[in-house]
C-alpha positions as CSV (number, residue, x, y, z in Angstrom):
1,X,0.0,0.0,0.0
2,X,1.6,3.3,-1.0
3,X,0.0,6.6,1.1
4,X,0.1,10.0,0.5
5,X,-0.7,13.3,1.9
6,X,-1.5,16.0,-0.1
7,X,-2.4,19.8,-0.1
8,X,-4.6,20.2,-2.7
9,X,-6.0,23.6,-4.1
10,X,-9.2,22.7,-5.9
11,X,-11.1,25.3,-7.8
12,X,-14.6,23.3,-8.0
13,X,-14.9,22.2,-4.2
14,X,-17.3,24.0,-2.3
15,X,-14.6,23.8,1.3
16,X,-12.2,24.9,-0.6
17,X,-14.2,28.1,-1.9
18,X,-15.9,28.6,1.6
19,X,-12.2,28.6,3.4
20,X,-10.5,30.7,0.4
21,X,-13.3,33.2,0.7
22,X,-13.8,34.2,4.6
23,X,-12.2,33.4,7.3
24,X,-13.3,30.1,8.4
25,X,-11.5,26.1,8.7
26,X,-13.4,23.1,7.7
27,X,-12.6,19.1,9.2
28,X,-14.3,16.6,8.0
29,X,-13.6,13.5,10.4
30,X,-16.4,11.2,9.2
31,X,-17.7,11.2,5.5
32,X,-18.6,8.1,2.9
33,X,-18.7,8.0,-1.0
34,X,-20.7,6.7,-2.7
35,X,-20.0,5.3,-5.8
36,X,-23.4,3.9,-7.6
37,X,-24.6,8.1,-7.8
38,X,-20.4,9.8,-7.4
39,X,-21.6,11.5,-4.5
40,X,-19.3,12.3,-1.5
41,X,-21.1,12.9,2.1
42,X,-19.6,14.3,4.4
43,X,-19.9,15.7,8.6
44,X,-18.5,19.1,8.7
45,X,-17.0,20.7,11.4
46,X,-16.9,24.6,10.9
47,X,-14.7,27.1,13.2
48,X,-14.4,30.6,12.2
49,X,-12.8,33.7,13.4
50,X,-16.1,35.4,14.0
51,X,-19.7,34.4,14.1
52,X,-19.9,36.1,10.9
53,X,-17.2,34.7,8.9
54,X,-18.5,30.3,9.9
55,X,-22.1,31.8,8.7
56,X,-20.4,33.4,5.7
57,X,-19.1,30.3,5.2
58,X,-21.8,28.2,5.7
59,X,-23.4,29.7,3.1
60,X,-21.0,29.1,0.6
61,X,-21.5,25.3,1.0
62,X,-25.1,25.8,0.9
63,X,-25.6,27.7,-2.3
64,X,-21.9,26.3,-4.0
65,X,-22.8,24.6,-7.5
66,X,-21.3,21.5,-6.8
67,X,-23.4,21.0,-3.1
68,X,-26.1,18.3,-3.4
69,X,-27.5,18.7,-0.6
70,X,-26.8,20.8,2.7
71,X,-27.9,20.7,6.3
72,X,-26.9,22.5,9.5
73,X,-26.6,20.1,12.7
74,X,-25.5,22.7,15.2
75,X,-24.2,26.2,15.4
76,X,-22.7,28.3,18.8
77,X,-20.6,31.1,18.5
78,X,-18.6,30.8,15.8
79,X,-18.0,27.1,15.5
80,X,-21.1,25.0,13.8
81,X,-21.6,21.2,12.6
82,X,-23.7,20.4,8.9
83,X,-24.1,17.6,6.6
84,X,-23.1,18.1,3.1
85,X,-23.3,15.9,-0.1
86,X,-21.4,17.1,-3.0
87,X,-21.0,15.9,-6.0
88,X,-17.2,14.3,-7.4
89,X,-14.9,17.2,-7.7
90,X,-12.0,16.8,-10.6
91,X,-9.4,15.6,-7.8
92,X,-11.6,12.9,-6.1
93,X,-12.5,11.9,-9.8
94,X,-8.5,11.1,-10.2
95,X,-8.2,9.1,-6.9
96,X,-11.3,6.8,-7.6
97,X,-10.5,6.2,-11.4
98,X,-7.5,4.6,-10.3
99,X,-9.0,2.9,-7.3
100,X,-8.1,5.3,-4.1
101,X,-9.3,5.7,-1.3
102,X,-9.8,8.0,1.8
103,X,-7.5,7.4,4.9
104,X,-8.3,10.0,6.9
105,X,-10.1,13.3,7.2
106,X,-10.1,16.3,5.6
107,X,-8.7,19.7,6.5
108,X,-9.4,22.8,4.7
109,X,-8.0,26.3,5.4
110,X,-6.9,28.9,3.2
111,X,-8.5,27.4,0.4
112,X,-6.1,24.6,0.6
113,X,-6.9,21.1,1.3
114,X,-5.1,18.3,3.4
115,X,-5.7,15.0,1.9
116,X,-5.1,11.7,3.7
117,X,-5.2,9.0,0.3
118,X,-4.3,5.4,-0.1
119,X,-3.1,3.4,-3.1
120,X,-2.7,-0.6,-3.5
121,X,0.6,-0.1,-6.0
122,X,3.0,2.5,-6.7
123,X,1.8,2.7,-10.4
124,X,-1.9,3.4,-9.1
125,X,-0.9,6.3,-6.9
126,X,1.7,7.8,-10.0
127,X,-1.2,7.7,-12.4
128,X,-3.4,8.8,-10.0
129,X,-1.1,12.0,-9.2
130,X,-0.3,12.5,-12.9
131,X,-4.4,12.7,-14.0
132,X,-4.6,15.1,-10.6
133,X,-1.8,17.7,-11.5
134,X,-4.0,18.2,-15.0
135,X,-6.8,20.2,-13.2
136,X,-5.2,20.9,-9.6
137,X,-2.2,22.2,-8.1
138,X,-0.9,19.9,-5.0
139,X,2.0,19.2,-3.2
140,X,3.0,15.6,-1.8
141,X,3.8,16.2,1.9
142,X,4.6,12.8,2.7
143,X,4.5,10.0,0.7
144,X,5.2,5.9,2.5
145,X,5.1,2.4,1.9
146,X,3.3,0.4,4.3
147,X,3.6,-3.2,4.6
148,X,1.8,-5.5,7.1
149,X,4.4,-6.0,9.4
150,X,5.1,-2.0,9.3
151,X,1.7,-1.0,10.0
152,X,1.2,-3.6,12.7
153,X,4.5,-2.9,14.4
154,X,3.7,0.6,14.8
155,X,0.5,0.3,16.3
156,X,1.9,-2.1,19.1
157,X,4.5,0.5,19.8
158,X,0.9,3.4,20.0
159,X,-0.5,0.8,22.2
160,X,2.1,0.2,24.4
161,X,2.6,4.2,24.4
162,X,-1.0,4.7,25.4
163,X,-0.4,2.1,28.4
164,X,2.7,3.5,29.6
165,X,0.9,7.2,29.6
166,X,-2.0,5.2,31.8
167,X,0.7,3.8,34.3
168,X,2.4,7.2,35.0
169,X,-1.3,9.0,35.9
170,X,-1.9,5.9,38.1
171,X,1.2,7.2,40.0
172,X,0.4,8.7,43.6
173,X,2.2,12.1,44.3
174,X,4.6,10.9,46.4
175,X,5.8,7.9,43.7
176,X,6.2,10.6,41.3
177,X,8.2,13.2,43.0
178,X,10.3,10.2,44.5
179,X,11.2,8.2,40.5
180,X,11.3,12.0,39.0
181,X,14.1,12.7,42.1
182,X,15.6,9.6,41.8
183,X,16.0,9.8,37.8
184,X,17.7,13.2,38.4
185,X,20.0,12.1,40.9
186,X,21.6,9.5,39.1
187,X,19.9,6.6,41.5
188,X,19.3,4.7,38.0
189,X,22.6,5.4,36.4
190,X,25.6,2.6,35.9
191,X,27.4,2.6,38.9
192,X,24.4,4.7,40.4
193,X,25.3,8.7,41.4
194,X,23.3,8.2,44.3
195,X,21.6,5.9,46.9
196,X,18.6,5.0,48.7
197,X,20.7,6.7,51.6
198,X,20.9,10.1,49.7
199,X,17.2,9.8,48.9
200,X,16.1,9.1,52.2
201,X,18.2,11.8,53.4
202,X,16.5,14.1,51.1
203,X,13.0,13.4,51.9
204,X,13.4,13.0,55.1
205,X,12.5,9.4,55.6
206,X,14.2,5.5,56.1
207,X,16.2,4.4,53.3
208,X,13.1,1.3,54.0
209,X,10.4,3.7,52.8
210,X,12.1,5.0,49.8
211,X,12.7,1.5,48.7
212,X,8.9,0.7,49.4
213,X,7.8,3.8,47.3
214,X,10.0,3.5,44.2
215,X,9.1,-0.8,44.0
216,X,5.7,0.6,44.0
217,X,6.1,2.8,41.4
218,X,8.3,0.9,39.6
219,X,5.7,-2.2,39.6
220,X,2.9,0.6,37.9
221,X,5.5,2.0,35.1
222,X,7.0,-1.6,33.8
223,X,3.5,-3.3,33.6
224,X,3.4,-2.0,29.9
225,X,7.0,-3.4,29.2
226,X,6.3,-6.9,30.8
227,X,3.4,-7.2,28.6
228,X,5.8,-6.3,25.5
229,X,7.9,-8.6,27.0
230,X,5.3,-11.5,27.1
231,X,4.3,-11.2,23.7
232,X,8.1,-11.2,22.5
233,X,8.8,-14.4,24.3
234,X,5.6,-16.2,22.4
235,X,5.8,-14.8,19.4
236,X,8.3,-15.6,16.2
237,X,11.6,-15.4,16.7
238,X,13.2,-12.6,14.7
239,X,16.2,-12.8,12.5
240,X,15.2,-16.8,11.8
């Protein structure tokens, strides 16, 4: 699977009018096409500088040519929610022909528009980029390969992220100022800058209780790693 991101400039989208006309940012985190009518529907997220300037832009997307059809969901201050169908622009015309797709949503400011895209070959996304360039202007802001073991490897490493972000909040005060001392002492270091003797001394405690608090905290922080660990030890063997 090749992907792509793209800024895109298209002159018959109605975002990209709405944005390039008043002062206003579209996202579009949830939307579908549908290929039997070429229709692309979409949930829009509008914030504008003013109250004036999302309503401005609002009604670009209503009364825009290419708009299908156009409903407002919610509107406070200057931030508002609508459903728009539109119909296939020139650019989402070029990634379907060559069998595209949508990876993510779409962020329009400026008249310019961040595209998310996916490709099953490299030849698909080249012709796909070569019929776009004859009616848009865009610029490739990152372009990757992703292969299974790519894609799955860094999820794990997101996961085990997320769980390590979990274990630090599940820290009590006292665990954190005592690791967060410890780290800056040199306690952890090879030999070690410092000892449960310094640390003790510092907070004003037994060198027993600082030992207690960072086996506790210690226990909460490498959960995440032992898990990693776990999986390691049963799965494959890398390098044959």
């Amino acid at each position: 699977m090749i992907s792509l991101e793209l800024s895109v400039r298209q002159g018959d989208c109605p975002l990209s009018e709405a944005s390039k006309s008043h002062e206003v940012a579209f996202v579009t985190p949830h939307w579908h096409y549908h290929h039997d009518t070429g229709s692309l529907e979409l949930r829009v997220l509008a914030d504008g500088e003013t109250r004036e300037a999302v309503e401005s832009g609002l009604e670009v997307l209503r009364s825009h040519e290419g708009t299908e059809s156009f409903e407002l969901l919610a509107k406070q201050g200057s931030a508002a929610r609508a459903r728009l169908t539109m119909g296939t622009t020139h650019a989402m015309g070029a990634v379907v022909a060559h069998d595209g797709y949508l990876t993510g949503p779409f962020r329009n400011v400026d008249g310019s528009e961040r595209w998310e895209i996916g490709f099953d070959d490299t030849a698909a996304a080249e012709d796909a980029l070569e019929a776009l360039a004859a009616h848009d202007e865009f610029v490739v802001r990152e372009r990757e390969r992703l292969d299974p073991a790519t894609v799955l490897e860094d999820l794990r490493t997101e996961e085990v992220g997320t769980a390590f972000l979990e274990a630090t909040r599940e820290l009590t005060l006292t665990e954190r100022e005592t690791v967060g001392r410890a780290i800056e002492s040199g306690y952890y270091e090879v030999p070690r800058e410092s000892t449960l003797g310094d640390l003790a001394t510092e907070f004003e405690i037994s060198d027993a209780a600082v030992s207690k608090t960072l086996r506790r905290a210690e226990s909460k922080l490498l959960s995440p790693a032992s898990e990693v660990l776990e999986t390691e030890r049963d799965g494959p063997t890398r390098g044959g």
